[in-house]
py3Dmol code that shows the C-alpha trace and the ligand (Angstrom):
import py3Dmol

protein = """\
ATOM      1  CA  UNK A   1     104.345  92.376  88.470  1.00  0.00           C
ATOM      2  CA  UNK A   2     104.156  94.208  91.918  1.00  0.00           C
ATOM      3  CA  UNK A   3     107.604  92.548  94.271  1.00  0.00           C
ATOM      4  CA  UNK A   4     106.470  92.323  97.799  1.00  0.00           C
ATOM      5  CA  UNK A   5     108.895  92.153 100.761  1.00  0.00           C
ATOM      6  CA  UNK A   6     109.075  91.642 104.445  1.00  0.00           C
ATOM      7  CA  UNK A   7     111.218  90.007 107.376  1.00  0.00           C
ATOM      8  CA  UNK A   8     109.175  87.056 107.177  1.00  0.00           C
ATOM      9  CA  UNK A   9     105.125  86.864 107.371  1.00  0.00           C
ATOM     10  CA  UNK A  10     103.863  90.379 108.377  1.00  0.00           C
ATOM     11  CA  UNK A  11     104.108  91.537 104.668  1.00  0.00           C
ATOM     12  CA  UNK A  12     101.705  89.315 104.164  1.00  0.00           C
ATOM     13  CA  UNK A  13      99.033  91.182 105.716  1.00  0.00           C
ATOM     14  CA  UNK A  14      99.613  94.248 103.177  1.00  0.00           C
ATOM     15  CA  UNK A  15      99.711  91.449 100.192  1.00  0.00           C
ATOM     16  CA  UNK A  16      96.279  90.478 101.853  1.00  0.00           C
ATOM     17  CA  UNK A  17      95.117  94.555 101.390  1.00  0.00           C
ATOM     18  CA  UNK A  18      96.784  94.485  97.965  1.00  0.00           C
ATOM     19  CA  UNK A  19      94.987  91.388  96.617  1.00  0.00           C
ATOM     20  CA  UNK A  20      91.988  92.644  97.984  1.00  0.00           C
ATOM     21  CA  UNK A  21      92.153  95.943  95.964  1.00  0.00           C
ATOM     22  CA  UNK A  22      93.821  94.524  92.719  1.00  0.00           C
ATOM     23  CA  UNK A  23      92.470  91.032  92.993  1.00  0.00           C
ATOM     24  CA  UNK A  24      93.919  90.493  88.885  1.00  0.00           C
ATOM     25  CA  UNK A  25      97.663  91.850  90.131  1.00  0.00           C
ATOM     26  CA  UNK A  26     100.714  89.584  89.207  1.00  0.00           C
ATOM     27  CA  UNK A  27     102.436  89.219  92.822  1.00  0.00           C
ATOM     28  CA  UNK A  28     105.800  87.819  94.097  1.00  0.00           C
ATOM     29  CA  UNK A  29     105.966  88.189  97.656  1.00  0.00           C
ATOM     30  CA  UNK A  30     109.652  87.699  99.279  1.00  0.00           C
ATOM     31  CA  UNK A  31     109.536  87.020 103.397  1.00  0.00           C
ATOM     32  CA  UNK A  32     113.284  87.295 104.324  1.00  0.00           C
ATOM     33  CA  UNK A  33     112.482  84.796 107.130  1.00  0.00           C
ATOM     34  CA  UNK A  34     116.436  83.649 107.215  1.00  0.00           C
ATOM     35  CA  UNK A  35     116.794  87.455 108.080  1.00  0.00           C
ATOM     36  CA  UNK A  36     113.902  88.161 110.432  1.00  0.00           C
ATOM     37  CA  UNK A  37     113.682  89.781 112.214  1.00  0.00           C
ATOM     38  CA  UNK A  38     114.035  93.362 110.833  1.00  0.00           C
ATOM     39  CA  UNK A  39     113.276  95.160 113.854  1.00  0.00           C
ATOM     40  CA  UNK A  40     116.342  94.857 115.380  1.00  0.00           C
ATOM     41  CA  UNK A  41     119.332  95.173 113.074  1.00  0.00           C
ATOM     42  CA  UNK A  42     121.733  98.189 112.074  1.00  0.00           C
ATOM     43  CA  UNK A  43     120.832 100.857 109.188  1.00  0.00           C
ATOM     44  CA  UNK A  44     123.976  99.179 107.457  1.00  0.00           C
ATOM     45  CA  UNK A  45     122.543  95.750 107.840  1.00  0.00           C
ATOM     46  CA  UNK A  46     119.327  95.985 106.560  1.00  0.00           C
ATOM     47  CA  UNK A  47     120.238  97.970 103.695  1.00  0.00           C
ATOM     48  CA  UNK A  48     123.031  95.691 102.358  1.00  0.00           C
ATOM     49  CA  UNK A  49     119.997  93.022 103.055  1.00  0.00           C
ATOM     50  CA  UNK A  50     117.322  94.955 101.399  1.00  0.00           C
ATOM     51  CA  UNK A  51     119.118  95.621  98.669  1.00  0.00           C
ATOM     52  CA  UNK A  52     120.144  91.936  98.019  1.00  0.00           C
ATOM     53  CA  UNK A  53     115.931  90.846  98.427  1.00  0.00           C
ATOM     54  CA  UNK A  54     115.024  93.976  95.594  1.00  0.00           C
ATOM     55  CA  UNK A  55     117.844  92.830  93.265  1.00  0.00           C
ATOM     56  CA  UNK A  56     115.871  89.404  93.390  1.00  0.00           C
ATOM     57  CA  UNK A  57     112.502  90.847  92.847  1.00  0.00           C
ATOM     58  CA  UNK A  58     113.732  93.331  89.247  1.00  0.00           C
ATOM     59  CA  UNK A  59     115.166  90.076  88.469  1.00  0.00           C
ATOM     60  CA  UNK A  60     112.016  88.435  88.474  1.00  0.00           C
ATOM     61  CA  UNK A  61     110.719  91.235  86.418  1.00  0.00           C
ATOM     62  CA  UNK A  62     109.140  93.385  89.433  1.00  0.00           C
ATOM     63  CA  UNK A  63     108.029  96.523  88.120  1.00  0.00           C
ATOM     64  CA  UNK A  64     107.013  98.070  91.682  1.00  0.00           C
ATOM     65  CA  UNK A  65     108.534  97.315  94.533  1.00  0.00           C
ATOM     66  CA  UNK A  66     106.383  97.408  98.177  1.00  0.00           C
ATOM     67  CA  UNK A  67     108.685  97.783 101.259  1.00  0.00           C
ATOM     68  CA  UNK A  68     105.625  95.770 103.266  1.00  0.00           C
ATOM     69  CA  UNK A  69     107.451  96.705 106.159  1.00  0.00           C
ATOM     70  CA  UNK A  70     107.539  99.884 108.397  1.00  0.00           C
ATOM     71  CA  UNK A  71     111.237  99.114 109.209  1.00  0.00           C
ATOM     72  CA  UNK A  72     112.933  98.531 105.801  1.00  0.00           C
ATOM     73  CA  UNK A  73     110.773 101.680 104.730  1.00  0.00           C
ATOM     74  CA  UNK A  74     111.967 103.910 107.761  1.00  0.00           C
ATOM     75  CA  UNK A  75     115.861 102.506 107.489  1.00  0.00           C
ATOM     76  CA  UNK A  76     116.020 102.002 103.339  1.00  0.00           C
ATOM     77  CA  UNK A  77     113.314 103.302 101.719  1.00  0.00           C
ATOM     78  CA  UNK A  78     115.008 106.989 100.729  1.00  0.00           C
ATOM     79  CA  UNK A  79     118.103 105.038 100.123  1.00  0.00           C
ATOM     80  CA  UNK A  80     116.585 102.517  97.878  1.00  0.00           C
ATOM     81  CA  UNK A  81     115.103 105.098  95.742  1.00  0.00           C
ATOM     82  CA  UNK A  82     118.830 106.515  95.250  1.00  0.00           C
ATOM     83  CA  UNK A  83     119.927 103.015  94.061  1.00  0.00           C
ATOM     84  CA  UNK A  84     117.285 102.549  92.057  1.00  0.00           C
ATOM     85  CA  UNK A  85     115.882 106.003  90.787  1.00  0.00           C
ATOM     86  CA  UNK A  86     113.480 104.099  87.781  1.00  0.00           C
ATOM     87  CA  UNK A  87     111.773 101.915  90.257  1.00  0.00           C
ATOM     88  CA  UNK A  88     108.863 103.090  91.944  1.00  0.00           C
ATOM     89  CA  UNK A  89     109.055 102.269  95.872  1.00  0.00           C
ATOM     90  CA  UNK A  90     106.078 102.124  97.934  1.00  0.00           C
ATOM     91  CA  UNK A  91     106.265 102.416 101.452  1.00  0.00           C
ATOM     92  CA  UNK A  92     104.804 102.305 104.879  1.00  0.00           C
ATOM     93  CA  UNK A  93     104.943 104.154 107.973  1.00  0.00           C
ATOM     94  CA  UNK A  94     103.242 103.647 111.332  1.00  0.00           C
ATOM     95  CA  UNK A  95      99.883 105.862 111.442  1.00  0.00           C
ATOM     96  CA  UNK A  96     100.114 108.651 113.415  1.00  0.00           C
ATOM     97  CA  UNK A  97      98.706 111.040 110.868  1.00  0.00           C
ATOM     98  CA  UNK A  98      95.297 109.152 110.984  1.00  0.00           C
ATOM     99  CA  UNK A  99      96.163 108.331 114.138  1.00  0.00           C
ATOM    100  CA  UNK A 100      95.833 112.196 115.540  1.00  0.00           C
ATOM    101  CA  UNK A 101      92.669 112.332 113.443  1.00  0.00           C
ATOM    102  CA  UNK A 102      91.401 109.245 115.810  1.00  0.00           C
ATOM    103  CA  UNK A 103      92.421 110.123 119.179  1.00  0.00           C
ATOM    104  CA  UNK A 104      89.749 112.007 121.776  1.00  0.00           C
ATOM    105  CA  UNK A 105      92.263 111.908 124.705  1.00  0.00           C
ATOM    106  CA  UNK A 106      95.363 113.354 122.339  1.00  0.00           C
ATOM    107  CA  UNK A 107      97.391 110.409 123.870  1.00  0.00           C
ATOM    108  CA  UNK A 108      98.430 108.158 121.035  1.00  0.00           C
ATOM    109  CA  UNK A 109     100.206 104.693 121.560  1.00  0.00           C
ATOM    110  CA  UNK A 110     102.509 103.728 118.465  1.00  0.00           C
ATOM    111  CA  UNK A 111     103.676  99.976 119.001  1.00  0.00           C
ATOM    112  CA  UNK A 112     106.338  99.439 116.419  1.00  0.00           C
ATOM    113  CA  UNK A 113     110.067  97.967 115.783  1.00  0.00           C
ATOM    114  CA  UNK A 114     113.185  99.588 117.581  1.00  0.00           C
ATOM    115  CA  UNK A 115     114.655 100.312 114.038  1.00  0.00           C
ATOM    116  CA  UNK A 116     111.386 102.115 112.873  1.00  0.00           C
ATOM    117  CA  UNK A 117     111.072 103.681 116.177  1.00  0.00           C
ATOM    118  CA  UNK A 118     114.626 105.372 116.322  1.00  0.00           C
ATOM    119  CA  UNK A 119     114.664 105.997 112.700  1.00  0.00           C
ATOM    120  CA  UNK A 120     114.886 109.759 111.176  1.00  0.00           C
ATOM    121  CA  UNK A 121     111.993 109.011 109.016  1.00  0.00           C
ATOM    122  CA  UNK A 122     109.981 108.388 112.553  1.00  0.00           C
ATOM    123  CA  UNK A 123     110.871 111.513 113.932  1.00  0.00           C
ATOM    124  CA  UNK A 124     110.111 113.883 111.251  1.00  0.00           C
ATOM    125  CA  UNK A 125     106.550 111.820 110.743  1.00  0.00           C
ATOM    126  CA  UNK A 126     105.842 113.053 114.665  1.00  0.00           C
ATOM    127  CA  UNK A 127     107.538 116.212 114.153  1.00  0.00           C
ATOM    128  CA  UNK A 128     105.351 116.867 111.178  1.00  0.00           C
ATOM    129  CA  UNK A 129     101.924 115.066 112.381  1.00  0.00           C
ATOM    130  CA  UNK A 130     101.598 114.966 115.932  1.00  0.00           C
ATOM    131  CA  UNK A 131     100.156 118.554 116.510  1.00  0.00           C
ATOM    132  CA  UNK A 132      99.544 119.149 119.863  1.00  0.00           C
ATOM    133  CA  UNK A 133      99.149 115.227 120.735  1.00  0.00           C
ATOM    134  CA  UNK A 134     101.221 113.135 123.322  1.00  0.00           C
ATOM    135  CA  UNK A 135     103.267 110.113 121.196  1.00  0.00           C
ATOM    136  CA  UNK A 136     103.775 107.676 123.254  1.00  0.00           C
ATOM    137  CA  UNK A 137     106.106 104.585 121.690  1.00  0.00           C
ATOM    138  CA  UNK A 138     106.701 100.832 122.711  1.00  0.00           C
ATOM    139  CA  UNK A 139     109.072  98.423 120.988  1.00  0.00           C
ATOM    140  CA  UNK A 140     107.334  94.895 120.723  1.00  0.00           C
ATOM    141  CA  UNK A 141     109.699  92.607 119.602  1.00  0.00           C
ATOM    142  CA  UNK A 142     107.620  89.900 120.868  1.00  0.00           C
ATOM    143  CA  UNK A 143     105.079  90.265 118.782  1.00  0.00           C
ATOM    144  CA  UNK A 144     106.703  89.594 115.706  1.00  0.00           C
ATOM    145  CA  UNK A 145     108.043  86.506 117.447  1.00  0.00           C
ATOM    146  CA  UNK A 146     104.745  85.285 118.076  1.00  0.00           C
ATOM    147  CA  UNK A 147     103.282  86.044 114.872  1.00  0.00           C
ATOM    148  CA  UNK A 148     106.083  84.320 113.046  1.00  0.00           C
ATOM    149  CA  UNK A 149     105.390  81.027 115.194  1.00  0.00           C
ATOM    150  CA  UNK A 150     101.616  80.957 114.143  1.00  0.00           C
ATOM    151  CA  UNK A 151     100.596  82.219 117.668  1.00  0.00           C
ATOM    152  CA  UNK A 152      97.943  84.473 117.479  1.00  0.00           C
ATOM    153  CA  UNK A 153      96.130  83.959 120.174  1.00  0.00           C
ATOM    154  CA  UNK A 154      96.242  82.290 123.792  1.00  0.00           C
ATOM    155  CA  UNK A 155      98.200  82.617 127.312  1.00  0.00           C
ATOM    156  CA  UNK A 156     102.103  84.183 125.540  1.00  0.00           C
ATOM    157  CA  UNK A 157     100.148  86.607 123.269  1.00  0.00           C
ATOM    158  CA  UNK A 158      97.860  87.836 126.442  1.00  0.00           C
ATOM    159  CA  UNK A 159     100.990  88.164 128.545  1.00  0.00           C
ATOM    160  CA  UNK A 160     102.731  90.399 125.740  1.00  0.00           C
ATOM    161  CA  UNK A 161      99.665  92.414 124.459  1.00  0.00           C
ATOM    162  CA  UNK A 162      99.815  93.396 128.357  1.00  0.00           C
ATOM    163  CA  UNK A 163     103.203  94.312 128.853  1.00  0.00           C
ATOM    164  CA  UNK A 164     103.432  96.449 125.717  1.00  0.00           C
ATOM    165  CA  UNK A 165      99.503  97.739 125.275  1.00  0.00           C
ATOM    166  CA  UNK A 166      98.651  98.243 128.834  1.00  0.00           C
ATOM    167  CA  UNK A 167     100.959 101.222 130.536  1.00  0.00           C
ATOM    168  CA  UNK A 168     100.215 103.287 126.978  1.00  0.00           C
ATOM    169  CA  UNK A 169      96.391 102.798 127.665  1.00  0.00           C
ATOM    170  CA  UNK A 170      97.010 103.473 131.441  1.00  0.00           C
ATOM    171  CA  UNK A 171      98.808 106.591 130.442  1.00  0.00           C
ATOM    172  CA  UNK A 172      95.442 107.739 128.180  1.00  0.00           C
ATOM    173  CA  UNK A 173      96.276 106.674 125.090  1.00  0.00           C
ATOM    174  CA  UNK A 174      93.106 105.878 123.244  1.00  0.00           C
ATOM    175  CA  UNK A 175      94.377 104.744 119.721  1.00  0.00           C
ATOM    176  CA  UNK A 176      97.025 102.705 119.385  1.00  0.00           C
ATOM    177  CA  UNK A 177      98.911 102.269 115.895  1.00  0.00           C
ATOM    178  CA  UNK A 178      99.695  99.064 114.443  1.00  0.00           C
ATOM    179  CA  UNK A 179     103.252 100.077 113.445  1.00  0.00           C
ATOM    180  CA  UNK A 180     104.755  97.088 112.186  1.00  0.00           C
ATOM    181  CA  UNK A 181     103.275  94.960 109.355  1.00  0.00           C
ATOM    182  CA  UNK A 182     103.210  91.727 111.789  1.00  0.00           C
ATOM    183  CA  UNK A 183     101.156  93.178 114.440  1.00  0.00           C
ATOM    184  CA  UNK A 184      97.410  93.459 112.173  1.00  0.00           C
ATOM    185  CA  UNK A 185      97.743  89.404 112.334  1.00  0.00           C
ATOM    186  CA  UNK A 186      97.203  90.242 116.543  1.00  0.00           C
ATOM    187  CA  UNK A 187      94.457  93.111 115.919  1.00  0.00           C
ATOM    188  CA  UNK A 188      91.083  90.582 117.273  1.00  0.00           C
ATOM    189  CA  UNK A 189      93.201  89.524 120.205  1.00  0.00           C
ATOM    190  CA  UNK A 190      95.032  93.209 120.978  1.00  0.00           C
ATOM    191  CA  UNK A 191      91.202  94.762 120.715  1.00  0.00           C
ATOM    192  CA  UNK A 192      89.722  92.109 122.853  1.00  0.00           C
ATOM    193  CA  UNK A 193      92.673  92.505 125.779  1.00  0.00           C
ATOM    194  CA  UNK A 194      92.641  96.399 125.573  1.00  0.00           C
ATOM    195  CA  UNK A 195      89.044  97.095 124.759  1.00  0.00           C
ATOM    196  CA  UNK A 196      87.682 100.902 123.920  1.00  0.00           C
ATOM    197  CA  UNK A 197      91.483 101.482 122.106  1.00  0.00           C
ATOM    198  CA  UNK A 198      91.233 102.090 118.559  1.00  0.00           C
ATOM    199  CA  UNK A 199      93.904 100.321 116.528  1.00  0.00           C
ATOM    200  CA  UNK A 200      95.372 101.673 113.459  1.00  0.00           C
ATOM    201  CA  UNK A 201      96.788  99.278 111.083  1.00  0.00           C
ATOM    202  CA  UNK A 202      98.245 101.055 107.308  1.00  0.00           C
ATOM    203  CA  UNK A 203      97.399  98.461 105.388  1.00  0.00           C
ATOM    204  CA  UNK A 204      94.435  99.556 103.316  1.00  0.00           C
ATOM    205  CA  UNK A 205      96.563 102.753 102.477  1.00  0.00           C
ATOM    206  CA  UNK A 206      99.474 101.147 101.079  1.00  0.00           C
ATOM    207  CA  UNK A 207      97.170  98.903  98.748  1.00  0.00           C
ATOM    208  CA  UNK A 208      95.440 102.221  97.378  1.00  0.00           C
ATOM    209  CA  UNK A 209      99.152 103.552  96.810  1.00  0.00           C
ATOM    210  CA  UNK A 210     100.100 100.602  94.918  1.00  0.00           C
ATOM    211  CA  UNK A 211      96.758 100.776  93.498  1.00  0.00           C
ATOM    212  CA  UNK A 212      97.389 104.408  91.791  1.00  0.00           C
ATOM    213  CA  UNK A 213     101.022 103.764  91.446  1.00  0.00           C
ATOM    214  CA  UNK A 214     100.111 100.729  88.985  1.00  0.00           C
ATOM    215  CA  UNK A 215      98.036 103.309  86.884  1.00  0.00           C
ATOM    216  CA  UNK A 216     100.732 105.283  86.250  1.00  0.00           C
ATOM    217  CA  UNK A 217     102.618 102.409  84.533  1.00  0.00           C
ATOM    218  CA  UNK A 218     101.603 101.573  81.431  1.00  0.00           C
ATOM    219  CA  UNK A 219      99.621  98.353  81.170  1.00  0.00           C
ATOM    220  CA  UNK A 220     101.115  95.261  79.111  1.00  0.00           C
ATOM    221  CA  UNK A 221      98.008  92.867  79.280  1.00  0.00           C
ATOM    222  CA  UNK A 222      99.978  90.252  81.980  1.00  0.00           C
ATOM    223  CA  UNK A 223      97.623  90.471  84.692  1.00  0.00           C
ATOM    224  CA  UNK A 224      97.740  86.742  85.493  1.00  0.00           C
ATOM    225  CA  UNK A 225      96.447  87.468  89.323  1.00  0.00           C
ATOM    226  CA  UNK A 226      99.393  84.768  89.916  1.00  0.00           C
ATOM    227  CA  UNK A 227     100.923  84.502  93.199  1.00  0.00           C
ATOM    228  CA  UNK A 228     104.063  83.449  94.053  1.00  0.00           C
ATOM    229  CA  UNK A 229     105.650  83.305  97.679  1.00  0.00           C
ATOM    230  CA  UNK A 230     109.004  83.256  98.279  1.00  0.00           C
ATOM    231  CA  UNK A 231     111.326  82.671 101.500  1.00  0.00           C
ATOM    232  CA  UNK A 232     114.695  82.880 102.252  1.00  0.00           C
ATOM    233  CA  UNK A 233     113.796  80.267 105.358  1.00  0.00           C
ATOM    234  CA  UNK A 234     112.051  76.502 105.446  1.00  0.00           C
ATOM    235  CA  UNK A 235     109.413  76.746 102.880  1.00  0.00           C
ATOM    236  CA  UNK A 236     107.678  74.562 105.042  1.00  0.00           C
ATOM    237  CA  UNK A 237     107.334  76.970 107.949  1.00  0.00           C
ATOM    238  CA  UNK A 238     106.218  79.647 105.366  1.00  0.00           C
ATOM    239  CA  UNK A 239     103.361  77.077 104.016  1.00  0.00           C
ATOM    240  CA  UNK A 240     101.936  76.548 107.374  1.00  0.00           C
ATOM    241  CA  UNK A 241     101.756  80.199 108.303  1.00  0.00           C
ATOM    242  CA  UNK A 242     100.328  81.155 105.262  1.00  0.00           C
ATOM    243  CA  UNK A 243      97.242  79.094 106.007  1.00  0.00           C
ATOM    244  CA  UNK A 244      97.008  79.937 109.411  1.00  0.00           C
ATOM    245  CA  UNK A 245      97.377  83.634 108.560  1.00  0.00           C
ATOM    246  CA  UNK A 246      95.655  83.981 105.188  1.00  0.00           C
ATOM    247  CA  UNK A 247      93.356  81.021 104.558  1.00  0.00           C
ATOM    248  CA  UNK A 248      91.616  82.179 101.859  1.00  0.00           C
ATOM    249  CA  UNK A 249      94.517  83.137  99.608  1.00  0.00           C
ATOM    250  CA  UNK A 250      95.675  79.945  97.577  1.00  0.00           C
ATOM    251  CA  UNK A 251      99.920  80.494  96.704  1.00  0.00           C
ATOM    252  CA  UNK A 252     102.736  78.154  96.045  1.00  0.00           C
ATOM    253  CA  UNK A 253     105.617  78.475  98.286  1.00  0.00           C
ATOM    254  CA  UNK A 254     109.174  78.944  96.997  1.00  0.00           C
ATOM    255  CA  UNK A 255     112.479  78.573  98.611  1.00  0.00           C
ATOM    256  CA  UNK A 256     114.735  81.686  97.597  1.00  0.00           C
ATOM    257  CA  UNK A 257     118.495  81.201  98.871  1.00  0.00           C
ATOM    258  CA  UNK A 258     119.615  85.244  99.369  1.00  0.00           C
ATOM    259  CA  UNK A 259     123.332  85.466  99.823  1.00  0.00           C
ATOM    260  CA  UNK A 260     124.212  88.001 101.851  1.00  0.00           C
TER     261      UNK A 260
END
"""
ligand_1 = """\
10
LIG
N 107.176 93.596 109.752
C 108.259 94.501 109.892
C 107.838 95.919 110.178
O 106.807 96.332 109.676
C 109.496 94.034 110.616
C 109.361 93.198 111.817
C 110.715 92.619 112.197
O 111.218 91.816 111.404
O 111.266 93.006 113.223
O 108.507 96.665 110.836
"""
view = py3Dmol.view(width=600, height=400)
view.addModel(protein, "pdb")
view.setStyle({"model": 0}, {"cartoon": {"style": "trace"}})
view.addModel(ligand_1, "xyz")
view.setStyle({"model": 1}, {"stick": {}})
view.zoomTo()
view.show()
């Protein structure tokens, strides 16, 4: 079984990626909505919090474990990996590596959380990627806010997409990265507001990670292609979102009380 878990709904557009790849995959997804967001919490916080959510997962018999979210994997990824060395961990990072193979102006926009953006993990990935490119990086926390109401669209999301998307473009950057696992749920309406940008959204990768990490464990016949979705909020909320935001993926809602 393959544990998936994010703040709240963005995971849900790698679990889209990941279904689409390994369509027979046993999934429990885990949106820490009573958490969310990530974004803008302490190291300390979201690890103690993280941990709690992947304790939950093993105990539902995960045997990989995808941190759908650039935020947990920039703060508690490494860390993770020390607390539990015989789990496999896949992670996510914003794109700048195929984001510097994109760019014709060599001005690259990454929108993304403040915790991913003032993480370590963020500054070695420019450090080690950016080559002789300009990295230019916004914190959106409205986005996830939107995203998490069901707002994907409209007047709000115009007014954000703006005030986030526009000074990057007017400063040349040509390709901006999706660097936050809500923000693909925005791409039509970011690509119709900022035109001639090209967005970058991990997804796809991460699913061909999982994809090869799965190989690598040895198969035990239980691919039930069941999906289960948990949240630590109103499983209500988390029902309505999931058919606004993935339609065409059919999954029972669970409430999950996390203590911590
Ligand atoms: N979706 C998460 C990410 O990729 C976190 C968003 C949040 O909760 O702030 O960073």
């Amino acid at each position: 079984m393959i544990g998936i878990l994010d703040s709240g709904v963005g995971g849900l557009s790698v679990l889209r990626e990941v279904r689409a790849l390994i369509p027979t995959a046993e999934i429990s997804y885990v949106g820490d909505s009573a958490f969310c967001p990530y974004g803008t919490k302490s190291t300390a916080e979201l690890r103690n919090r993280i941990g709690t959510v992947v304790e939950s997962l093993l105990a539902q018999g995960a045997r990989v474990i995808v941190l759908a979210c650039n935020s947990a994997t920039i703060q508690a990824v490494h860390w993770c990996r020390e607390q539990w060395p015989q789990v496999p961990f896949v992670g996510m990072e914003p794109g700048v590596k195929p984001a510097v193979a994109a760019t014709r102006t060599k001005v690259i926009g990454v929108l993304a959380t403040e915790a991913s953006l003032t993480g370590d993990m963020f500054q070695d990935l420019v450090s080690k990627h950016s080559q002789d490119c300009q990295i230019l990086t916004r914190a959106c926390p409205k986005f996830v806010e939107l995203v998490e109401e069901g707002l994907l669209e409209g007047e709000s999301v115009e007014v954000a997409v703006r005030e986030y998307g526009q000074p990057l473009v007017d400063a040349g950057a040509d390709v901006l990265v999706l660097g936050c696992t809500h923000y693909p749920f925005l791409k039509n309406a970011i690509a119709q507001i900022l035109p001639n940008t090209v967005l970058i959204d991990t997804g796809p990768a991460v699913a061909r990670r999982v994809h090869d990490v799965l190989a690598h464990i040895e198969n035990e016949q239980r691919e039930t292609a069941q999906l289960t979705i948990f949240t630590s909020g109103p499983p209500e909320t988390m029902t309505k979102l999931l058919k606004k935001l993935l339609p065409e993926i059919e999954g029972t809602v669970q409430h999950l009380p996390l203590s911590s």
